[in-house]
C-alpha positions, 0 to 999 in steps of 0.5 A: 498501466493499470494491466499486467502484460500477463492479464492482456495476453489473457483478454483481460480488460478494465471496465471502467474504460470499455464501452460494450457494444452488444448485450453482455452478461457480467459475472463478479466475484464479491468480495464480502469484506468490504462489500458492507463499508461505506464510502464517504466523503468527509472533511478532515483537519491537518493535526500534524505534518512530520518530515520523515526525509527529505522525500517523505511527509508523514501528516496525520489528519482528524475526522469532525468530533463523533465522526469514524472512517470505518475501512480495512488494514490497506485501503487508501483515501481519496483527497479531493481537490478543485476541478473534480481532482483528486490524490490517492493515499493508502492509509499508514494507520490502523483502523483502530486508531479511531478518528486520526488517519495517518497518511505517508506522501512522497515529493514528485517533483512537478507534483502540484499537490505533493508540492504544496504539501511540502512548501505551503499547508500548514497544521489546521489546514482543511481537507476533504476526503472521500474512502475507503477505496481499494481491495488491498487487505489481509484475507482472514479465510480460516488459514495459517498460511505464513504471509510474505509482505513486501512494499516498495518507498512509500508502499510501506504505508499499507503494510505498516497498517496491516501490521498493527492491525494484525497486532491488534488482534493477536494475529500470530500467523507468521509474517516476514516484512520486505521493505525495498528503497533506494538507500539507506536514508529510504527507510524512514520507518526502519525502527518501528520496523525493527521494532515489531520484528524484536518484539514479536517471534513470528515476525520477520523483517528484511530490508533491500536497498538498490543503490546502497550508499558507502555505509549502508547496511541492508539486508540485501542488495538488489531489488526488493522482490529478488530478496524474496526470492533469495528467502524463499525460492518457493512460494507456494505455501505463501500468501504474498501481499505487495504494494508499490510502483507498477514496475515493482508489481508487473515484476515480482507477480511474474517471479514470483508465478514462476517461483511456485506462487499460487496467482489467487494468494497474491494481493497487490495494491498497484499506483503510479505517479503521474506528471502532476500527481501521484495518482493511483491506478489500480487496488486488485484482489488477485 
């Protein structure tokens, strides 16, 4: 799950799955953002558990006093569990929010953490935690070039961060905001959506539900990256950043590539749910 058809075809392959079978030479490319942010595991306490919808939590949870989880705009989290488990969660909340991190967790049916989250955990509950993972950020390499970010559900949590984060710093680069669910009822932040796009000029913000209920409003109808394309039928003077299910992804890289999009300017964060969790396959830089 974690390759795209297009990147088999190409021989491209995961290294934490290979086994090399003779000497081999690896060449990377590093990526100096996030090459001087440590990763640590740190415990955290639940401050707050927030129905949004019948299908979203939103908790918030807060570092040991004096304690700061350095990491960028669209990375995720780790929460480690017994038996050497763990979930992966992108991180709604900006970096500047200091101590608090705020998380957004859909209910899996089966899902044995995302169960307990729901039915059982209670504010004050302790957790541990371990990030900052992924290379899903927004790349500030001395351009202008407007940004398309588009989030499928609960992919909506990463591109929430980004934008605050940009906010923060005054980052006028102009931005159009795609957000893709079901129905209406989906969009449970569609008014801090609004919000940053009345606020500000150079942002945009453009909903698309796929199965529209009677009294639904949306932008449009359909799936999210078809709403993209309907905008912008040419992309390559974008930088496109995406985050959602796989099935999401594999589709939008391929029409978007066909649409004129430069392969290097699409970021994506990639994860799927499995049958007992959700878990994260894969953060990738192109």
């Amino acid at each position: 799950m974690a390759l795209s058809r297009e990147e088999m075809a190409e021989g491209c392959a995961l290294f934490c799955q290979a086994e090399p079978i003779e000497d081999l030479v690896i060449r990377v490319r590093e990526i100096e953002a996030v090459r001087d942010i440590q990763v640590r595991k740190l415990p955290a306490r639940v401050i707050e558990k927030t129905l949004l919808t019948a299908e979203v939590m939103r908790i918030k949870i807060k570092l040991p006093n004096a304690q700061r989880l350095q990491f960028l705009a669209g990375q995720y989290i780790d929460i480690l569990l017994p038996e050497g488990k763990r979930r992966a969660f992108s991180i709604a909340s900006p970096p500047h929010s200091e101590d608090v991190i705020e998380l957004h967790i859909r209910h899996i049916d089966g899902g044995g953490f995302t169960g307990w989250v729901f039915d059982e955990m209670q504010e004050r509950a302790i957790l541990r935690i371990e990030g900052p993972q992924g290379t899903f950020f927004i790349r500030n390499d001395k351009t202008d070039r407007p940004m398309i970010l588009m989030g499928g559900g609960t992919g909506f949590a990463p591109l929430k961060s980004m934008i605050e984060d940009l906010l923060e710093h005054h980052d006028t680069r102009p931005l159009h905001l795609f957000w893709g669910v079901r129905d209406q009822a989906g969009l449970y932040m569609h008014e801090q959506a609004r919000q940053w796009a009345d606020q500000h000029e150079h942002i945009q913000y453009s909903t698309a539900l796929t199965e529209p209920k009677d009294d639904d409003q949306a932008s449009y109808t359909g799936f999210v990256h078809e709403a993209v394309l309907q905008k912008y039928p040419e992309l390559a003077a974008y930088d496109i950043y995406m985050s959602g299910p796989p099935a999401m992804i594999d589709a939008s890289r391929t029409a978007f590539l066909a649409n004129g999009a430069e392969k290097r300017r699409i970021y994506f964060d990639s994860f799927e749910f499995g049958l007992d969790v959700p878990v994260r396959v894969l953060a990738k830089p192109h």
